[in-house]
N, C-alpha and C positions, 0 to 999 in steps of 0.2 A: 615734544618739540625740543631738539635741541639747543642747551643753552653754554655758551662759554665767557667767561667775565661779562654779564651781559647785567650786572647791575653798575649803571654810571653816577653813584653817589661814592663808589669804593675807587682808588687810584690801583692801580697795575703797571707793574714794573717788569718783563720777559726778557731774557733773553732768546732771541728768535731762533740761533740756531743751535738750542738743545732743545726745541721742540720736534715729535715724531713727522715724519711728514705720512700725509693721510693720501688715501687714493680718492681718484674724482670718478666721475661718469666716463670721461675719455681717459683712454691706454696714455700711458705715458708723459698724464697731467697728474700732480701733486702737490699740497696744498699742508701748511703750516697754519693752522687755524686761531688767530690772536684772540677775537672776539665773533661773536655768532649767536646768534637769534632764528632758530630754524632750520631746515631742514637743506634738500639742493635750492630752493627757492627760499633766500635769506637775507637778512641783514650782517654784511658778514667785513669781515677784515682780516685778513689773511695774507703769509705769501706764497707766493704760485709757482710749481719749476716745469716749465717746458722742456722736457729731454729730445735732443735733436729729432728734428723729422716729425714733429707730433703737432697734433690741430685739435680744436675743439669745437662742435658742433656750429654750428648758427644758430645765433640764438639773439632774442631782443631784449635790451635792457628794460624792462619796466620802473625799474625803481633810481636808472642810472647805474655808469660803471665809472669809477675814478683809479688810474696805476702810475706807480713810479716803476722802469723799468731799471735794476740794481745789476743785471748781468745780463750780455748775451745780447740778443736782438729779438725783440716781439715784433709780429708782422701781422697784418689783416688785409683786408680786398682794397684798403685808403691808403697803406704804407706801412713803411717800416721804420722802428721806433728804436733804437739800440739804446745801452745805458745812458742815464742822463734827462732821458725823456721824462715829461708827463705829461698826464693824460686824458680827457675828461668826453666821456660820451654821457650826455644826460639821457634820461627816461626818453621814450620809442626809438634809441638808435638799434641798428644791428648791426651785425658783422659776424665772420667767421676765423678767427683769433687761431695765431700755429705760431712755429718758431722752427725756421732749416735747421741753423745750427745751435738750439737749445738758448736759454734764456730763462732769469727769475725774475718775480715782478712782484713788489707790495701792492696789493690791490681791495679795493671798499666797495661794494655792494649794497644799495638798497638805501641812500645816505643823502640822497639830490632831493632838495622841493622838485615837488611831483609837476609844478611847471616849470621848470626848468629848460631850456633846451638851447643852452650856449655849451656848443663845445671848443673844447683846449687841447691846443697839440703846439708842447714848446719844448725845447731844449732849456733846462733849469740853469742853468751855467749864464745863460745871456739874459736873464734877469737880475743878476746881482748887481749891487751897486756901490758905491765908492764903503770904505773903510771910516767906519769910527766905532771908537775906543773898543777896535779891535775886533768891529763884528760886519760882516757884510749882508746885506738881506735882499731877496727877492721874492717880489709878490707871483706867485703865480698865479694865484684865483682871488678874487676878491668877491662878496655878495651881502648881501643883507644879512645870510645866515651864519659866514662864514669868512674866515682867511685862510691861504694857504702859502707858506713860505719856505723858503731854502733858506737854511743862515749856516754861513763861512765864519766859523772862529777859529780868531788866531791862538797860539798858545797862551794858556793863563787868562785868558779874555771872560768874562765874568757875562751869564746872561740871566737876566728875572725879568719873567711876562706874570703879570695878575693882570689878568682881562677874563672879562665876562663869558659864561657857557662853557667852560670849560678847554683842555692842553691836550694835544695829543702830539709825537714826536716820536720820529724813527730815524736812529744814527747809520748814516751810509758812510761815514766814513773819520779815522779818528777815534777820539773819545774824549769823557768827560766825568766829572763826578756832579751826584742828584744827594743831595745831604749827607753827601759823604759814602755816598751807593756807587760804585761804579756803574756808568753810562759806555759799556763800548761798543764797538761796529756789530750793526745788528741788533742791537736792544729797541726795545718798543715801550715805550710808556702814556698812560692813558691819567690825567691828573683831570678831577671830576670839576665842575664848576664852582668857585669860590676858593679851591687851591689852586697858589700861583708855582710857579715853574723856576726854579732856582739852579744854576747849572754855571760850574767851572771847568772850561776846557784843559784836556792834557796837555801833555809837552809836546804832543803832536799837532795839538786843533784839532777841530772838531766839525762838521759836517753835516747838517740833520735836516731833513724834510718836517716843516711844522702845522699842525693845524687849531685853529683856534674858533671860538664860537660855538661849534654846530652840536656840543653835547647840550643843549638848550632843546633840542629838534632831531628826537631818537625816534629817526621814521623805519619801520619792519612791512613787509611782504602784505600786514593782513592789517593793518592801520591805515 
């Protein structure tokens, strides 16, 4: 079975795009593999690049599918999602996933309670909310298990989450420093349960898809 940073008591810190990109089942789908548990049928978190004109089979999520779309337009037989999007198909949806003119996507696999069956389709921008001390938030998903947010920080704007289950965090745009790490566009970091998330935005600000909770509830293909 294939495993990649698949122990969540250790933090990971990537940058995503000096990773190889891997080939998939379908021509002209490519995949940057963050974390993984298994084989094509996995628990996985990855990002995905659609090169113009390419599709990928039908197929049913069993375990659920969750994407931030970061470039380009993703489209399926329900619509079309261009940057900005997220995304949430829980367990038994399907679809058959393409992209005309090419698109990348941050995408999690295998990650939804197995009853789950609320799906999300929003544009992340129209959930943010007014400014304080320099940070703006939007909830995209909220659950028993789980949050999931966008936060807009302004320059020098100072962010610390300790909350329970663990941090997980993908900068779309911007940067930041992690203890003095650089944090910039495209890094991915996985901070295990009991580490909190300490982060000062650049002279740019900062921009990051966040998820909190769900490393409490590391559900795979065969659990």
């Amino acid at each position: 079975m294939m495993q990649i940073n698949a122990d969540f008591t250790k933090a990971v810190l990537l940058q995503t795009g000096d990773l190889p990109w891997h080939g998939s089942p379908a021509a002209g789908v490519e995949r940057r593999m963050l974390d993984r548990i298994g084989e094509e049928v996995a628990r996985a978190t990855s990002i995905v690049r659609f090169k113009p004109g390419h599709s990928f089979d039908a197929h049913t999520h069993g375990g659920g599918e969750e994407f931030v779309v970061l470039e380009g337009v993703f489209s399926d037989e329900h619509g079309d999602y261009p940057a900005g999007s997220y995304v949430r198909n829980p367990p038994t949806t399907r679809h058959t996933p393409r992209s005309d003119a090419g698109c990348t996507i941050f995408v999690k696999l295998w990650q939804f309670d197995a009853d789950d069956r609320t799906p999300v389709s929003i544009r992340m921008e129209d959930r943010l909310g007014a400014p304080q001390d320099g940070i703006r938030r939007g909830t995209l998903h909220s659950d028993a298990r789980e949050c999931v947010s966008l936060i807009q920080m302004a320059p020098g704007a100072h962010l610390y989450e300790a909350v329970e289950g663990g941090i997980e965090a993908l900068m779309l745009n911007g940067a930041a420093t992690v203890a003095d790490t650089p944090f910039a566009k495209g890094a991915w970091l996985r901070q295990p349960d009991g580490q909190p998330l300490d982060l000062i935005a650049g002279p740019e600000g900062a921009r990051l898809w966040m998820k909190t909770g769900h490393l409490r509830h590391v559900r795979t293909p065969a659990a």
